[in-house]
C-alpha positions in Angstrom: 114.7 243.2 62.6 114.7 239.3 61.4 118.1 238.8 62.9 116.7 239.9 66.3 112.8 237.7 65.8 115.7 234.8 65.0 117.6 235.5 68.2 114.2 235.6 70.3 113.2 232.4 68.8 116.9 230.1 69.1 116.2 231.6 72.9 112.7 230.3 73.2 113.8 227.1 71.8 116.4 226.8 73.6 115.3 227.4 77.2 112.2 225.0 76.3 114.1 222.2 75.1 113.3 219.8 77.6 110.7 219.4 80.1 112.8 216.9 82.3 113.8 217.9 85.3 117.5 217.1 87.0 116.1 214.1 89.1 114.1 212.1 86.1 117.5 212.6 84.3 119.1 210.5 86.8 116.5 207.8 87.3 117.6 204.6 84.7 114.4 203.1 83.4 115.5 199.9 81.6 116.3 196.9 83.2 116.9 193.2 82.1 116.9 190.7 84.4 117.3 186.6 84.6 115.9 184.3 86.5 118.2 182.1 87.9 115.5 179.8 89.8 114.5 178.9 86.6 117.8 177.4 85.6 117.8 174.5 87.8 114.9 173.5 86.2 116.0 173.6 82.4 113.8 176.3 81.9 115.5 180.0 81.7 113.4 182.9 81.9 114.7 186.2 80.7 112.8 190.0 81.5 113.0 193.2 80.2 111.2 195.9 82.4 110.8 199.5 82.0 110.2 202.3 84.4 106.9 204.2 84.2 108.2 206.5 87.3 109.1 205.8 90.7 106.5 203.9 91.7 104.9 201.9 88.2 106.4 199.6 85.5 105.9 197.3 83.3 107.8 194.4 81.8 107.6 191.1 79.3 109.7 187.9 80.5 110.3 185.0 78.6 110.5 181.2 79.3 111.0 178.7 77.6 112.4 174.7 77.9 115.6 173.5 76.9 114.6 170.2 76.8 113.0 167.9 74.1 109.6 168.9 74.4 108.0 165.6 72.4 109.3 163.6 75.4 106.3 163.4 78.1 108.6 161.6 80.7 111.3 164.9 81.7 113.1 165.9 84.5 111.5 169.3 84.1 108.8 169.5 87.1 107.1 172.9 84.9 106.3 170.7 82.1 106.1 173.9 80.1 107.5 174.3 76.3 107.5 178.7 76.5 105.5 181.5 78.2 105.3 184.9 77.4 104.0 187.0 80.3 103.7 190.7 80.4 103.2 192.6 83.5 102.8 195.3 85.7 104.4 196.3 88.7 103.3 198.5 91.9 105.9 199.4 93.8 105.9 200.3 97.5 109.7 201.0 98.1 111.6 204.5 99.2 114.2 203.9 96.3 113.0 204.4 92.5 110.7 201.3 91.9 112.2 199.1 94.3 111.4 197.0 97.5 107.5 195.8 98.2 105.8 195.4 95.3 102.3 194.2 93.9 102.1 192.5 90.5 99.7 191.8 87.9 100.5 189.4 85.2 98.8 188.0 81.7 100.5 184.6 80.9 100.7 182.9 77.5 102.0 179.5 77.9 102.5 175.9 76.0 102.4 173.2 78.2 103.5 169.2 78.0 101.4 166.8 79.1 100.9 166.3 82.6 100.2 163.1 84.7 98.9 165.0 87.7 101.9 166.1 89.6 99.9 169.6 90.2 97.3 169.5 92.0 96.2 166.2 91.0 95.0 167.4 87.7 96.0 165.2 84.6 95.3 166.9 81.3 97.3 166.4 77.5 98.6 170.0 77.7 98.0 172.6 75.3 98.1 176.8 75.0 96.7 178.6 78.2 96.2 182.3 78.7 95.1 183.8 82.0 95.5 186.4 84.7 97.5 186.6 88.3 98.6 188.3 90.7 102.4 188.3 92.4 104.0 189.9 95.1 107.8 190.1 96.0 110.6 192.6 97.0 113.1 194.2 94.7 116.7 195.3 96.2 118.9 197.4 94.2 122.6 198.4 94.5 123.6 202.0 94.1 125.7 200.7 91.0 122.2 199.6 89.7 122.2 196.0 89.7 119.2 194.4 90.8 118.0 191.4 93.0 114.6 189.9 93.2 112.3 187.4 94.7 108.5 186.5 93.9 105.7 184.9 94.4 102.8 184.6 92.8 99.6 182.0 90.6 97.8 183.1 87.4 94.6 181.2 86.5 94.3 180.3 83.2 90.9 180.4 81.4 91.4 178.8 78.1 91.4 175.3 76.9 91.2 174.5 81.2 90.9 170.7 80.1 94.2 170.3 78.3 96.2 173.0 80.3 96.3 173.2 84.3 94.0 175.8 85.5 96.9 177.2 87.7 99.7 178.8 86.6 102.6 179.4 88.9 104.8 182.4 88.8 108.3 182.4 91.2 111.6 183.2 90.7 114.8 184.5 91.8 116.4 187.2 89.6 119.2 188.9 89.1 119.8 191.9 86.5 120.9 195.3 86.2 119.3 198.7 85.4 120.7 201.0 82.5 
């Protein structure tokens, strides 16, 4: 009798061992990604995304400068020392979270002083934190690797007189899903 109530349960167990189904098992929902816009100006970004399901995600990318950040007089146009921005994705695509999508963003940022290339606004830079909204396109091989482009301005809402009150958000990225 308890070798059978054993076999009935191993065979409950077994046929319930996953709730998956043979198309989420094929869906990759990991990706990193770099932006290679950000390059040129001495300022890589790198992002990490995951897949909520076809049509959601989320992600954190990181920025920062390579550049000596105590000189006020750079090359970099940003005049940023690091940002931290999580986000979340909407997208609009036939593929698995690709093509049209809508983004809201939440960026932490340090930034240099500025002189007022930006909208004519001169402040002695600081930490800002604020919200935004993107939009871009995401194009994806069959091997899984990944091409994007976006768009998109944040407003910050703390220390507005040290910081600028707009934060841009573009790049040009290139990663691959795993």
């Amino acid at each position: 009798m308890k070798k059978i109530i054993l076999v009935i349960i191993l065979f409950t167990f077994s046929n319930s061992y996953s709730q998956k189904t043979k198309d989420s098992l094929k869906i990759k929902k990991n990706e990193f990604k770099v932006n290679v816009a950000s390059f040129i100006d001495k300022y890589p970004e790198f992002t990490y995304e995951r897949l909520i399901n076809d049509e959601t995600a989320f992600g954190l990318s990181i920025g920062f400068s390579i550049e000596n950040n105590t000189d006020t007089e750079t090359d970099n146009t940003t005049n940023y020392n690091f940002s931290i921005i999580p986000y979340y994705r909407f997208f609009f695509g036939k593929k698995p979270a690709a093509g049209f999508f809508i983004e809201a963003n939440a960026p932490l940022f340090s930034q240099k002083y500025i002189d007022g290339s930006f909208f004519n606004n001169q402040s002695e830079g600081g930490l800002g934190f604020g919200l935004g909204l993107s939009i871009g396109g995401k194009f994806m091989t069959k091997s899984g690797w990944i091409g994007e482009i976006y768009s998109g301005l944040a407003r910050s809402f703390i220390n507005t007189d040290k910081v600028r009150q707009l934060y841009p958000r573009a790049g040009i990225t290139i990663g691959k899903r795993f």
